[in-house]
C-alpha positions as CSV (number, residue, x, y, z in Angstrom):
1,X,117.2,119.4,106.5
2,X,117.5,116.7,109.2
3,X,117.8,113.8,108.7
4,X,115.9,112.6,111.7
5,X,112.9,114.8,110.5
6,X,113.2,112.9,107.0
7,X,113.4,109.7,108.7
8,X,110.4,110.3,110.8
9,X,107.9,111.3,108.1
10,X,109.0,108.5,106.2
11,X,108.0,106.7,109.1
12,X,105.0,108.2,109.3
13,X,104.0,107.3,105.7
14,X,104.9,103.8,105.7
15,X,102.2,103.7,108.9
16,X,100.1,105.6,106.8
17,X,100.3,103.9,103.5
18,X,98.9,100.5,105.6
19,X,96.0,102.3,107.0
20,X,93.1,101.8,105.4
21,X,91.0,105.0,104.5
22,X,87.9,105.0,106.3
23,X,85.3,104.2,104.7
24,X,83.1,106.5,106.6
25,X,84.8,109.5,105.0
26,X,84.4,108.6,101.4
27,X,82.4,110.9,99.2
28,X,81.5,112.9,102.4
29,X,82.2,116.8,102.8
30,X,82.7,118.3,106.7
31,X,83.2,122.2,106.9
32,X,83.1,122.2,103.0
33,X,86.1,120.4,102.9
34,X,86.0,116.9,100.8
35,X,87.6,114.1,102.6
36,X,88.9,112.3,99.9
37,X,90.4,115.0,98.2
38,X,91.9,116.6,101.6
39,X,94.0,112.9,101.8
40,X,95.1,112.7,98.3
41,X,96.1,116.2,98.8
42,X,98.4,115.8,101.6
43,X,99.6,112.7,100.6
44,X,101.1,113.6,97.7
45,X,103.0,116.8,99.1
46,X,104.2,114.0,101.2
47,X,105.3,111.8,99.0
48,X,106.5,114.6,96.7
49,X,109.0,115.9,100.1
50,X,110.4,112.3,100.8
51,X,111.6,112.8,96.9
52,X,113.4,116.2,97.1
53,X,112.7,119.7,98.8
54,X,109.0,120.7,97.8
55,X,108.5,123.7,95.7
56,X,106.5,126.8,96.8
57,X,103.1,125.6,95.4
58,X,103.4,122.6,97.1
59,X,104.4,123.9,100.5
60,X,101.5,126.5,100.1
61,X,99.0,123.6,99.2
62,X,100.1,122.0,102.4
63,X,99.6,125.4,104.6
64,X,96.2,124.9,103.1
65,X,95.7,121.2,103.5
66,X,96.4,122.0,107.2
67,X,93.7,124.5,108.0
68,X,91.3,122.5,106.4
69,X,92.5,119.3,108.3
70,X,92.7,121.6,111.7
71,X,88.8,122.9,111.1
72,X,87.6,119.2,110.5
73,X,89.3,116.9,112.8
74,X,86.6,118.5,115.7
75,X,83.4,117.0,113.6
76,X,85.2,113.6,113.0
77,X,83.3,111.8,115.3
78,X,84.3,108.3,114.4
79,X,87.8,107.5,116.4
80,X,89.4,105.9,113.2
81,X,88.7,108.4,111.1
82,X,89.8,111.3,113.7
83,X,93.0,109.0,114.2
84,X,93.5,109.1,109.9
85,X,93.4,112.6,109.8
86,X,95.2,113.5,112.8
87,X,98.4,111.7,111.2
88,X,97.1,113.2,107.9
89,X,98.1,116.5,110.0
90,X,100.9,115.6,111.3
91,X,102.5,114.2,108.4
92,X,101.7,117.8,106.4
93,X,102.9,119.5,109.5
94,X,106.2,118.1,109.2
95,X,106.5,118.3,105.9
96,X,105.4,122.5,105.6
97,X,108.4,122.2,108.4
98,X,110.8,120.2,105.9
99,X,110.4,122.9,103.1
100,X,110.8,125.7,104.9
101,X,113.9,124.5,106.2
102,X,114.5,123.4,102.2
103,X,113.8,127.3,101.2
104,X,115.8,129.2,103.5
């Protein structure tokens, strides 16, 4: 694993962690997908990957995270929101990346 990688998504968390969630997206579904749950999701395969290598389920909830996060972030209309969940993306992105590296 690199540590750069590591380094970067902790980053990317710490910027995350003082976002607010937008308020918006609370109790709302877009493409079936619950916005709430899709956060809480990714964020704690994140924070479970800063901790150690993440296990199969995990990295396979995160594959999923992602295409949900991808077929949503095209309705977010509000720029906040879109903004949240594109790092929400990212962040699960490069963590999928961290575990595969982790499992080989």
């Amino acid at each position: 694993m690199s540590e750069s990688e590591l380094e970067r998504l902790s980053r990317m968390w710490e910027e995350h962690k003082r976002a607010p969630f937008p308020p918006r997206m609370r109790g709302r579904e877009i493409e079936g997908e619950d916005m709430v749950l899709l956060d809480a999701d990714i964020a704690g395969c994140v924070v479970s990957s800063l901790s150690g290598p993440l296990d199969g389920k995990r990295r396979e909830i995160l594959r999923v995270c992602l295409t949900a996060v991808e077929k949503v972030l095209p309705s977010i209309e509000d720029d906040g929101a879109s903004e949240y969940y594109k790092r929400l993306r990212n962040m699960a992105a490069l963590a999928v990346e961290l575990g595969n590296a982790n499992a080989r």
